[in-house]
LUMLO-834262 format. One record per residue (C-alpha): residue in three letters; z, y, x. Coordinates in steps of 0.05 Angstrom, whole numbers, padded with zeros to 5 digits, always signed. Each point is the difference from the previous one (the first is absolute). Example, Ala and Ser with C-alpha at 12.3 -4.5 7.8 and 13.67 -1.06 7.14 Angstrom:
<sites>
ALA+00156-00090+00246;SER-00013+00069+00027;
</sites>
This chain:
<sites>
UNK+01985+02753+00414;UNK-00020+00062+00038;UNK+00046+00049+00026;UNK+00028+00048-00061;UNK-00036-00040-00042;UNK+00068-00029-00024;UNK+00008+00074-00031;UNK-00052-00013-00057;UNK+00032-00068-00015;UNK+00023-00018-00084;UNK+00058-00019+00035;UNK+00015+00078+00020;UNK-00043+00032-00049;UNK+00016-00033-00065;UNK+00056-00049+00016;UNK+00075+00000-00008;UNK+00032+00059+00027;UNK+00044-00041+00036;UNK-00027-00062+00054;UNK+00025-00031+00053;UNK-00019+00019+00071;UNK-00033-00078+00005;UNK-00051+00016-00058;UNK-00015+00071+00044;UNK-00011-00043+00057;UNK-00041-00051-00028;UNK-00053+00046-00022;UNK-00003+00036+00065;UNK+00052+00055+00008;UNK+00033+00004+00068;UNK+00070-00015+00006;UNK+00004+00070+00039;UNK-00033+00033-00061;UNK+00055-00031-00047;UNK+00056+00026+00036;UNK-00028+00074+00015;UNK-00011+00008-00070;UNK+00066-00024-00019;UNK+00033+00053+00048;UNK+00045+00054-00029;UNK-00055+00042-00031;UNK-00052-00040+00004;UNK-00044-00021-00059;UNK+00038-00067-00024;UNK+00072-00025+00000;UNK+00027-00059+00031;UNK+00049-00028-00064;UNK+00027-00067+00030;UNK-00019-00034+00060;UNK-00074-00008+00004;UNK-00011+00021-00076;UNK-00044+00068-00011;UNK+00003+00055-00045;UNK-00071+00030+00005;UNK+00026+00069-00026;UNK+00053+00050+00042;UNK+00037+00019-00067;UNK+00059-00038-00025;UNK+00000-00075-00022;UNK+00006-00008-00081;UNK+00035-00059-00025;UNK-00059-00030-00010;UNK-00021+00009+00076;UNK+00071-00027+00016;UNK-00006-00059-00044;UNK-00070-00024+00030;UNK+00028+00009+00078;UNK+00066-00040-00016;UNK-00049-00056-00040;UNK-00054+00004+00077;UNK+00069-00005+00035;UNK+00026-00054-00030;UNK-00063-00045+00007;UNK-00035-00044-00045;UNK+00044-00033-00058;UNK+00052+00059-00001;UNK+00016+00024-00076;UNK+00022+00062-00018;UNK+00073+00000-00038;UNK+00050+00045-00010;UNK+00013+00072-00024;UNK-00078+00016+00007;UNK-00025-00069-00025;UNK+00044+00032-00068;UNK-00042+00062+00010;UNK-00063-00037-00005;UNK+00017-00034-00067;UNK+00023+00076-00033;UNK+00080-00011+00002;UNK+00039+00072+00011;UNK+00067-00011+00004;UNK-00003-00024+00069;UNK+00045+00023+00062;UNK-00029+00053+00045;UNK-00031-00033+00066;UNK-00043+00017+00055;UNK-00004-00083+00015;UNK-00062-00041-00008;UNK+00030-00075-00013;UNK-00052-00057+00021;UNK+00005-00070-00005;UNK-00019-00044+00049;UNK-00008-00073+00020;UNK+00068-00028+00026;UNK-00036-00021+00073;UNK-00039+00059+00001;UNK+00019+00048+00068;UNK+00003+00067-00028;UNK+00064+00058+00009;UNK+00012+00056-00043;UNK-00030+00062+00022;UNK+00007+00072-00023;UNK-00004+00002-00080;UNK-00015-00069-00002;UNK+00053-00059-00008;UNK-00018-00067+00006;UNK+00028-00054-00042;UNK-00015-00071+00025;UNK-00002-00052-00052;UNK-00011-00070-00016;UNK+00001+00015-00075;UNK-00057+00040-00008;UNK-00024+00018-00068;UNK-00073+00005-00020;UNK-00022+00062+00012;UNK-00027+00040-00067;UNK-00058+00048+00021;UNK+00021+00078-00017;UNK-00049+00043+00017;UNK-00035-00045+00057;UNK+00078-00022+00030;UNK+00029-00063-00006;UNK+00063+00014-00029;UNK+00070-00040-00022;UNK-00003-00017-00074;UNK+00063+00043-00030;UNK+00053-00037-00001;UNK-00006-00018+00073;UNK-00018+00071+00014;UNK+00070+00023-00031;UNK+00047-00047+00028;UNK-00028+00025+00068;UNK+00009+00059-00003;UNK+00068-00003-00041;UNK+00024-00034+00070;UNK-00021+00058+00035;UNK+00040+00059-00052;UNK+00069-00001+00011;UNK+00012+00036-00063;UNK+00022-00041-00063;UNK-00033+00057-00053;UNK-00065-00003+00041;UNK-00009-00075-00005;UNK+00018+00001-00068;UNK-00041+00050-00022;UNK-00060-00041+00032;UNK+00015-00067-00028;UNK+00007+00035-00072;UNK-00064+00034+00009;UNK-00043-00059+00021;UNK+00035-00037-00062;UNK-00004+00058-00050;UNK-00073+00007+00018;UNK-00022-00071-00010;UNK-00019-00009+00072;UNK+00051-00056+00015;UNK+00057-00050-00037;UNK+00063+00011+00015;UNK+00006-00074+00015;UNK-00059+00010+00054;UNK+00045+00055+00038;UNK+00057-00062-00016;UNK-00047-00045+00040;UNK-00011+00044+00054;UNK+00057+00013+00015;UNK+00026-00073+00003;UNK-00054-00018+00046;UNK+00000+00054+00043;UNK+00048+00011+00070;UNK+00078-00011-00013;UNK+00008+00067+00033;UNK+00022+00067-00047;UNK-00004-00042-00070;UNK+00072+00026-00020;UNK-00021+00061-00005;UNK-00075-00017-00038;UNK+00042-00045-00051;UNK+00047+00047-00020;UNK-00061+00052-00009;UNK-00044-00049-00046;UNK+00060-00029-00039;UNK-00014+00055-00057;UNK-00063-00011-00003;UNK-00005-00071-00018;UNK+00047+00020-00045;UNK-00049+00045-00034;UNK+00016+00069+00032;UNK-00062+00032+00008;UNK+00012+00072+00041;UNK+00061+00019+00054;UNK+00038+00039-00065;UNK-00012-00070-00040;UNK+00030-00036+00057;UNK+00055+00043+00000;UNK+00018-00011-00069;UNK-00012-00084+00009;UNK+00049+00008+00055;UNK+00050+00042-00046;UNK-00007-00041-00060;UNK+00018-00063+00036;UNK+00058+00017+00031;UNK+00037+00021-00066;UNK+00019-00038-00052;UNK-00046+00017-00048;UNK-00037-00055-00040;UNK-00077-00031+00015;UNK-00047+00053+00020;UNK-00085-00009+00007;UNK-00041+00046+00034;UNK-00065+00032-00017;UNK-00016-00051-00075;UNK-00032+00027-00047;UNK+00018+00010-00065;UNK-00035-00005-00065;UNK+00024+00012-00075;UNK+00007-00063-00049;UNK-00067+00021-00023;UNK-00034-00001+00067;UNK+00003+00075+00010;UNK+00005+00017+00074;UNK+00064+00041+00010;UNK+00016+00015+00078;UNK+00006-00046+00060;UNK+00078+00026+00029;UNK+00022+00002+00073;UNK+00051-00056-00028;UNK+00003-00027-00061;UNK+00070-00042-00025;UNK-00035-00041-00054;UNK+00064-00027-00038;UNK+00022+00074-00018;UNK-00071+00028-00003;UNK+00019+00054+00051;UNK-00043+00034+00041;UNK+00007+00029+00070;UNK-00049+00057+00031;UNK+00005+00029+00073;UNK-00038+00052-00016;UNK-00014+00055+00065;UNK-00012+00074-00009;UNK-00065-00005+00028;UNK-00028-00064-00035;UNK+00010+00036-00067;UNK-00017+00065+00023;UNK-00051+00036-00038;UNK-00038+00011-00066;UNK-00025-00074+00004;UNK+00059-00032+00033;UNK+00052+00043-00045;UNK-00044-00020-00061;UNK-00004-00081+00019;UNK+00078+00005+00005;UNK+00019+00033-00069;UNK-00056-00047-00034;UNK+00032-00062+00033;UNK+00069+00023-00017;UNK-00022+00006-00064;UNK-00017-00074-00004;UNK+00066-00013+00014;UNK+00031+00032-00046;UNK-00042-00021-00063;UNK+00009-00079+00030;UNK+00080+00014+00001;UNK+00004-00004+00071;UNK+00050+00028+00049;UNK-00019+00024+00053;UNK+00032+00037+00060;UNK-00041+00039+00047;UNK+00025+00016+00079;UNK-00027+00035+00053;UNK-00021-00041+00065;UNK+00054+00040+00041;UNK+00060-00013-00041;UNK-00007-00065+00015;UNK+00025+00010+00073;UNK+00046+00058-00012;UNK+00031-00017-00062;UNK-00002-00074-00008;UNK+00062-00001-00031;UNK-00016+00051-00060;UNK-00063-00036-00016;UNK+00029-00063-00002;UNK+00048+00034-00057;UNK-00051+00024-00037;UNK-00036-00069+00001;UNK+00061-00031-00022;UNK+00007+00051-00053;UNK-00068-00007-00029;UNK+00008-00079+00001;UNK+00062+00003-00039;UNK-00040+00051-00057;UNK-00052-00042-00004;UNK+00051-00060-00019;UNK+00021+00038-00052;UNK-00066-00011-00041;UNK-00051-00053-00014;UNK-00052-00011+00051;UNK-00067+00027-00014;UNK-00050-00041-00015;UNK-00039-00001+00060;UNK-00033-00054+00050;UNK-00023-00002+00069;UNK-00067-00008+00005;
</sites>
């Protein structure tokens, strides 16, 4: 290729905006050329060793994501906090790292934004957006390893389970298989949600309900009328009393819709005969003790008359 011709190459014209400086150098660019436009001011940015940003601005995500994937070589997956991005999940932990997978001989360090995971489990990769990225479940337990925060890594285990995107038995799996390393921590996190805790506030009230003395509790059945009439599906639901439990947040039920869903479903309740208690998601931390009283108080009413004639469905 002729001198500058390199300039009018797909490769720079319509390509990626981000390439490593051996695909510049294969179709022609100088090595000198690379590095003086890569210079502070200079037209492109140098993101990781030998990986090019052909723009001077700052690197998007998405820039970041495709430099950590050139970095890490052929085979590498992305996982993590921004593999969850790719599949829509929100209630993830804030963090600037890009997490790649890689094979388990493979010579590679982390660098920058990017940390590198070597493996000798590694998934197949599921194509989002053009990257090869960890199915869910293998997605969340790697990055639950890397948030030291128990509310964090519950709140993304109940999402990917709330949204269909996983089983909890598949985080279960995961986990088992995985390093030995930092599973105290990921057990006690997903042990409400295998017990049917969908949300950090549900998991809160699993965790509540199980350490009183209060009798057999399910979590997030539905319920249906003995006529097959849909009636609500409860936070927790005590079958043998027909007795219904709610964590219902300010916010959730904020609203003309949200206020309106609430007072139609209450209504349910009430024309089934069923008790039902509803608690805010911070009492459940700061007064543990009172809620447990009203529970208990609740349960004992709703001895005192027959149980409604209701069903899960």
């Amino acid at each position: 290729m002729r001198r500058g011709d390199w300039a009018r190459h797909p490769l720079i014209t319509n390509g990626p905006k981000v390439i490593t400086a051996k695909q510049l150098e294969a179709i022609g660019m100088p090595r000198r050329t690379i590095s003086r436009r890569c210079e502070p001011g200079g037209q492109w940015r140098m993101l990781l060793p030998g990986v090019v940003l052909l723009q001077n601005g700052e690197a998007t995500d998405e820039h970041k994501i495709h430099a950590a994937l050139l970095h890490s070589g052929p085979d590498s997956i992305l996982t993590g906090v921004r593999a969850l991005e790719r599949y829509g999940l929100r209630n993830l932990p804030d963090t600037d790292e890009v997490h790649v997978l890689v094979p388990a001989n493979r010579s590679v360090s982390n660098c920058g934004f990017v940390h590198i995971e070597r493996s000798r489990r590694l998934p197949n990769p599921r194509p989002r957006s053009g990257v090869p990225t960890a199915p869910v479940h293998r997605a969340v337990i790697d990055a639950a390893r890397r948030t030291p925060h128990k509310d964090a890594i519950t709140a993304m285990m109940a999402e990917s389970v709330q949204r269909g995107f996983c089983l909890p038995r598949f985080l279960t799996d995961e986990l088992d298989e995985g390093r030995r390393t930092g599973k105290e921590l990921l057990r006690s996190a997903l042990l409400p949600i295998l017990g049917g805790a969908r949300s950090v506030a549900e998991a809160d009230a699993w965790r509540l309900w199980q350490r009183s003395d209060l009798p057999e509790c399910r979590w997030n059945v539905k319920i249906f009328g003995a006529d097959g009439t849909y009636i609500a599906q409860p936070d927790g639901w005590c079958d043998e009393l027909g007795f219904a439990w709610e964590i219902d947040s300010l916010e959730h039920h904020a609203g003309d819709t949200g206020f309106r869903d609430t007072l139609a479903r209450n209504a349910r309740y009430a024309a089934a005969g069923i008790v039902v208690v509803q608690t805010l998601p911070s009492r459940l931390r700061s007064e543990p003790g009172r809620v447990v009283a009203e529970l208990r108080a609740a349960l004992d009413s709703a001895r005192l008359r027959p149980r409604p004639d209701v069903r899960l469905g």
